[in-house]
One Martini backbone bead per residue (centre of mass of N, CA, C, O) as a GRO file, in nm:
protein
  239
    1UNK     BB    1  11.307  13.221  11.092
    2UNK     BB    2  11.058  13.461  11.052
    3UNK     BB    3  10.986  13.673  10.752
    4UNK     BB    4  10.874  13.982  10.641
    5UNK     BB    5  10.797  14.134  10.395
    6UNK     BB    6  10.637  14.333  10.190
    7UNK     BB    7  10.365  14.511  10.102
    8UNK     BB    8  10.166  14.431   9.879
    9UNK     BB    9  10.072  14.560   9.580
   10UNK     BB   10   9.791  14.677   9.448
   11UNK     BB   11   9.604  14.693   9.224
   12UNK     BB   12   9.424  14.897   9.011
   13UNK     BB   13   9.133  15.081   8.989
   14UNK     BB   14   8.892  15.105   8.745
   15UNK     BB   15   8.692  15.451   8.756
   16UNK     BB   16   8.543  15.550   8.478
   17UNK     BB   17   8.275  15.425   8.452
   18UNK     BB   18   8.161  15.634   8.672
   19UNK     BB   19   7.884  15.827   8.769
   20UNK     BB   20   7.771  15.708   9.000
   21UNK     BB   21   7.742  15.687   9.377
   22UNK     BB   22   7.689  15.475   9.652
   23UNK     BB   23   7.665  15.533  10.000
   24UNK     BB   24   7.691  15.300  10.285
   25UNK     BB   25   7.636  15.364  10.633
   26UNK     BB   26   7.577  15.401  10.956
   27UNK     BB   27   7.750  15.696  11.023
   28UNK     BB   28   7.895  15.942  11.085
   29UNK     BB   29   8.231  15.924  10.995
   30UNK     BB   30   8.249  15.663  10.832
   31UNK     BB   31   8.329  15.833  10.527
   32UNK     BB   32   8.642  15.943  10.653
   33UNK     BB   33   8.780  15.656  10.673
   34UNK     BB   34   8.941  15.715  10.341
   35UNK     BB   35   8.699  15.723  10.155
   36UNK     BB   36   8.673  16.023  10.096
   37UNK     BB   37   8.943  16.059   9.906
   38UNK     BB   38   8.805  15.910   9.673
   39UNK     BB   39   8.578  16.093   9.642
   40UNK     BB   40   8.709  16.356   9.556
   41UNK     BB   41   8.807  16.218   9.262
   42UNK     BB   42   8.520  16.168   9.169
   43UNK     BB   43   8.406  16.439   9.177
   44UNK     BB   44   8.627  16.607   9.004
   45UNK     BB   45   8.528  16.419   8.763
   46UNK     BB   46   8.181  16.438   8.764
   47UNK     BB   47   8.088  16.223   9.009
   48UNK     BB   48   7.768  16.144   9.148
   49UNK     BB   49   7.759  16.154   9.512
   50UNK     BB   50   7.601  15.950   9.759
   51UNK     BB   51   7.438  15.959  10.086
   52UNK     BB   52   7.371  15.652  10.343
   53UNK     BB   53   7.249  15.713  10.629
   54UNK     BB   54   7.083  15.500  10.898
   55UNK     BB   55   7.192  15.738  11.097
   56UNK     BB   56   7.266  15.982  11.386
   57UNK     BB   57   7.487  15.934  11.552
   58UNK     BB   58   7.320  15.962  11.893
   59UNK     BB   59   7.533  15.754  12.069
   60UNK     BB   60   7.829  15.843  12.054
   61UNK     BB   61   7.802  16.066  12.332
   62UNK     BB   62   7.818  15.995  12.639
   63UNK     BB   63   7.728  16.304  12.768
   64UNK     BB   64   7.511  16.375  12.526
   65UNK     BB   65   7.220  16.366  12.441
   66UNK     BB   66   7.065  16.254  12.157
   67UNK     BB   67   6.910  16.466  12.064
   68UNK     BB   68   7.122  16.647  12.030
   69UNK     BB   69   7.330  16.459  11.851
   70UNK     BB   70   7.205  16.427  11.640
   71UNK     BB   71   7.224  16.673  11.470
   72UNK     BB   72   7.479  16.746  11.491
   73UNK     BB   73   7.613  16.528  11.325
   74UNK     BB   74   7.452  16.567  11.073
   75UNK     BB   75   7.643  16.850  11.012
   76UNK     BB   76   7.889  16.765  11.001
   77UNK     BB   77   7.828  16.552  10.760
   78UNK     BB   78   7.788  16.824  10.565
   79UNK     BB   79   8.063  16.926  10.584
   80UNK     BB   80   8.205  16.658  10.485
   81UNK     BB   81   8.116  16.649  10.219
   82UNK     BB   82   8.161  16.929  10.117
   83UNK     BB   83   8.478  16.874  10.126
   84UNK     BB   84   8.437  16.631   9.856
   85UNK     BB   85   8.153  16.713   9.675
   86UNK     BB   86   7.895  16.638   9.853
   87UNK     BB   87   7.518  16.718   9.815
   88UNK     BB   88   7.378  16.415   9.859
   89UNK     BB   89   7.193  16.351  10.183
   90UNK     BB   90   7.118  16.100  10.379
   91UNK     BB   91   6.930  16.036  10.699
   92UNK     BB   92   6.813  15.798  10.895
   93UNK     BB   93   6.641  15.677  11.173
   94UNK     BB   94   6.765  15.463  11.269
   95UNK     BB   95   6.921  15.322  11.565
   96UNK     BB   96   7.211  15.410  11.739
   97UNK     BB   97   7.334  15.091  11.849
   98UNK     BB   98   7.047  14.918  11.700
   99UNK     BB   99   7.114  14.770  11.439
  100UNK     BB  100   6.934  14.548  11.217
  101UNK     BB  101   6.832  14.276  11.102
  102UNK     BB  102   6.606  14.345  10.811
  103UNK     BB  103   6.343  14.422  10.576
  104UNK     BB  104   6.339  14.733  10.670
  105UNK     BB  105   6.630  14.820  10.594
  106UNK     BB  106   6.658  14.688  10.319
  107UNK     BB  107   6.453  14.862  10.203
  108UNK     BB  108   6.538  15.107  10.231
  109UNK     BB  109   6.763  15.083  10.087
  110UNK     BB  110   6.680  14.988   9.842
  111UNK     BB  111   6.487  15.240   9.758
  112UNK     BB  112   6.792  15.430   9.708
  113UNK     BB  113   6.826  15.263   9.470
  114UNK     BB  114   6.637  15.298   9.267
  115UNK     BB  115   6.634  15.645   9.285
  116UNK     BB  116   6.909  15.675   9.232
  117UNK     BB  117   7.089  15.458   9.038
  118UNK     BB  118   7.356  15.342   9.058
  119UNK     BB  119   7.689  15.187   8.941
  120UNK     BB  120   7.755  15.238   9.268
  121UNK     BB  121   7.868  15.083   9.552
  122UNK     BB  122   7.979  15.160   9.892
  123UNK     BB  123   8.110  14.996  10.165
  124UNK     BB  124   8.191  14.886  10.485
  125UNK     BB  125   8.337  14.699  10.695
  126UNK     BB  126   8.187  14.367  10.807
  127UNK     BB  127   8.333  14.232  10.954
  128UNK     BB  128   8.416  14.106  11.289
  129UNK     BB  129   8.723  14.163  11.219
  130UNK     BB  130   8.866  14.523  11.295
  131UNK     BB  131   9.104  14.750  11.314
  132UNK     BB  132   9.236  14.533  11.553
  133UNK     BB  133   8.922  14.431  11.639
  134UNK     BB  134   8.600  14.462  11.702
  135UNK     BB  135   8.346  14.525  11.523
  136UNK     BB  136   8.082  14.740  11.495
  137UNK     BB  137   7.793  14.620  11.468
  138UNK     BB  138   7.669  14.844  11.272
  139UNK     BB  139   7.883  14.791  11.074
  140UNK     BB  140   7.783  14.466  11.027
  141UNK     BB  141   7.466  14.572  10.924
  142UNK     BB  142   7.532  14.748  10.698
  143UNK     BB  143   7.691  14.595  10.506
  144UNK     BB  144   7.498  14.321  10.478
  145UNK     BB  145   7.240  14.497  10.395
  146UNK     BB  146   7.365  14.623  10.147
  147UNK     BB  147   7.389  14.390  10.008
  148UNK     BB  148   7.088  14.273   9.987
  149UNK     BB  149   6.978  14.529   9.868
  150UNK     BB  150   7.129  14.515   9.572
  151UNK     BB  151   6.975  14.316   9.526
  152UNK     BB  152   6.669  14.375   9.553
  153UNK     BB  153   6.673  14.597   9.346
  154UNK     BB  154   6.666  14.346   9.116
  155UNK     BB  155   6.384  14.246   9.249
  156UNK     BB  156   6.083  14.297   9.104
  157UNK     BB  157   5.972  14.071   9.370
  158UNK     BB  158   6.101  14.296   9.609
  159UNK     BB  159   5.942  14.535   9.716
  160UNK     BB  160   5.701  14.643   9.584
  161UNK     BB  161   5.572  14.867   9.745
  162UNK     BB  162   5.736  15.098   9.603
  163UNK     BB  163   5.693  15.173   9.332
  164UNK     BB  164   6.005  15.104   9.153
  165UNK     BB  165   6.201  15.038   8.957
  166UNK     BB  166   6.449  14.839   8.904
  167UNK     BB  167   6.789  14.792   8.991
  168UNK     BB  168   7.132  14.724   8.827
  169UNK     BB  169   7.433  14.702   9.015
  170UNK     BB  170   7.758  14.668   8.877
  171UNK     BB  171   7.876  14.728   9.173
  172UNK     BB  172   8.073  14.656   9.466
  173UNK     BB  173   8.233  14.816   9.743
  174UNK     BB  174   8.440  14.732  10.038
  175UNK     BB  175   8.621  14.952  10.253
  176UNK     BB  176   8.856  14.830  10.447
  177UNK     BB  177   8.936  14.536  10.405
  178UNK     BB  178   9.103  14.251  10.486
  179UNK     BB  179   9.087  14.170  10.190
  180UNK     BB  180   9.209  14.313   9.903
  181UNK     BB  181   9.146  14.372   9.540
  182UNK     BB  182   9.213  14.675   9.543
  183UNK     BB  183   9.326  15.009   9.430
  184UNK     BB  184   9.274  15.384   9.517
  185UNK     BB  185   9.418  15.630   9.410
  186UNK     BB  186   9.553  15.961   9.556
  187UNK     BB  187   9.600  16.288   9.599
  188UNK     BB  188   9.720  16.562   9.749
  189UNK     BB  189   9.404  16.651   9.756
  190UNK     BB  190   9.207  16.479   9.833
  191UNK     BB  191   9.364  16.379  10.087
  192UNK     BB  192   9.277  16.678  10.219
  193UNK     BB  193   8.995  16.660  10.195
  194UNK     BB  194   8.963  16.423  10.387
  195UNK     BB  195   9.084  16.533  10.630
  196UNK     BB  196   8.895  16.729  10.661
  197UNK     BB  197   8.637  16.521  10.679
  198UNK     BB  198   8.711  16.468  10.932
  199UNK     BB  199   8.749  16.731  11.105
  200UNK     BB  200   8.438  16.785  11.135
  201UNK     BB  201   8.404  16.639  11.387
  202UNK     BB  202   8.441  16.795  11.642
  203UNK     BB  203   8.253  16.716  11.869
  204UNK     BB  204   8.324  16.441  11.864
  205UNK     BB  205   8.644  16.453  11.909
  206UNK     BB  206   8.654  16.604  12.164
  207UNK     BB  207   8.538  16.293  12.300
  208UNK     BB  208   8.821  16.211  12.163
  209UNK     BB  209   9.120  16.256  12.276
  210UNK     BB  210   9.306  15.972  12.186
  211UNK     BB  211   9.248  16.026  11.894
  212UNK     BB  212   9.395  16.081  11.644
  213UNK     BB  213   9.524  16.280  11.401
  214UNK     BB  214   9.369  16.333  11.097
  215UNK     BB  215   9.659  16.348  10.923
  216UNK     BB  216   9.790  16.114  11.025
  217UNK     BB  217   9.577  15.883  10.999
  218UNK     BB  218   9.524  15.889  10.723
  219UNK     BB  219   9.837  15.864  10.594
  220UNK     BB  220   9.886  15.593  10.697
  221UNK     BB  221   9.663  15.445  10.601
  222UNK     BB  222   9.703  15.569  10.280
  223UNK     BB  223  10.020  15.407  10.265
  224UNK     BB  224  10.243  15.286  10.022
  225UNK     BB  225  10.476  15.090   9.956
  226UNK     BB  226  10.519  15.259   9.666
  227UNK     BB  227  10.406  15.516   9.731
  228UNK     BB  228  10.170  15.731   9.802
  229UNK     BB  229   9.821  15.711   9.782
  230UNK     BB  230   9.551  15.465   9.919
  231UNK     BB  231   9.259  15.296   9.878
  232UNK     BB  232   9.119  15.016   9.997
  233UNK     BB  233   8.929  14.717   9.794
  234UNK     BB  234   8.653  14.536   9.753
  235UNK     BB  235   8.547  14.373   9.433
  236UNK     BB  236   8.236  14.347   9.272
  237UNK     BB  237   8.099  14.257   8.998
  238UNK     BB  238   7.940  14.011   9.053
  239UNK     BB  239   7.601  14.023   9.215
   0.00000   0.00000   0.00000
């Protein structure tokens, strides 16, 4: 008979040289889940945090049409941002649920690393098998784009047109991975703050009815085998 141990208890991760920090996902809500936790603690101790959403999350809510909800969800998302510390948000205009590999895409991406300058960048989870199912195309087209645009970011002859010196991104880090190589405690502070930056998507979650209370879901998810909550990444420091 075959017995499983308990879950492995991963290193912590030092982030006290952080001082800028660019998140990068496809969607309003998508650094809410547990992502925003470890925001919380970064804001609090005084580093600098940005978000680049690629979409306005506007396919999201079956019943109401994408115009309405483009803007809708945008909102929820400066409410999500205020819950956790942070003030600089940006959303561009990529189609939702239509996200491409692009030369088109790593530039906004790359462009954005350039002018915000982070010593850290930040993307969620594009593995293929993803939270017990298949990821969601856009969150693996985010993902794979945003490491390509990091190197991008430092090849001064790879987007020449935008006219902005080349920036080397210190690491990469990708929140909720298959195989993390590291977790960043949160204390529990942080804890309700993130579950906060969950509850604003409120007119989304009304549209999913089945979905767990995010107190619950975020508190099982970041609950660690020996005690307290940690966000889990994989990290990337030669990039």
């Amino acid at each position: 008979m075959t017995t499983t141990g308990p879950a492995p208890v991963l290193p912590n991760f030092d982030w006290s040289e952080f001082t800028r920090v660019l998140v990068v996902v496809a969607h309003p809500d998508d650094a809410e889940y547990g992502l925003s936790c470890a925001v919380a603690m970064w804001t609090r101790a005084g580093v600098e945090v940005s978000y680049l959403l690629l979409t306005h999350g506007e396919a999201g809510i079956r019943h109401l049409d994408p115009a309405e909800v483009g803007p809708l969800r945008a909102e929820e998302q400066r409410l999500a941002c205020a819950a956790v510390g942070v003030g600089d948000l940006t959303l561009l205009n990529h189609p939702d649920g239509q996200l491409m590999e692009s030369m088109e895409l790593r530039r906004d991406i790359a462009e954005h690393i350039r002018r915000f300058r982070p010593d850290t960048v930040v993307t969620g989870n594009f593995e293929l098998e993803a939270y017990g199912t298949f990821n969601q195309a856009d969150h693996r087209v985010a993902g794979l784009m945003t490491v390509d645009a990091v190197r991008d970011a430092d090849n001064p002859w790879v987007h020449r047109d935008l006219d902005l010196p080349a920036h080397k991104v210190s690491r990469l880090l990708v929140a909720n991975p298959g195989a993390p190589t590291h977790r960043i405690g949160v204390d529990e502070q942080a804890h309700l703050a993130g579950v906060e930056s969950l509850k604003c998507h409120k007119v989304y979650f009304e549209a999913l009815p089945d979905h767990p209370k995010p107190e619950e879901f975020i508190s099982e998810m970041l609950a660690q085998p020996d005690g307290g909550y940690a966000v889990s990444f994989r990290v990337f420091e030669q990039i």
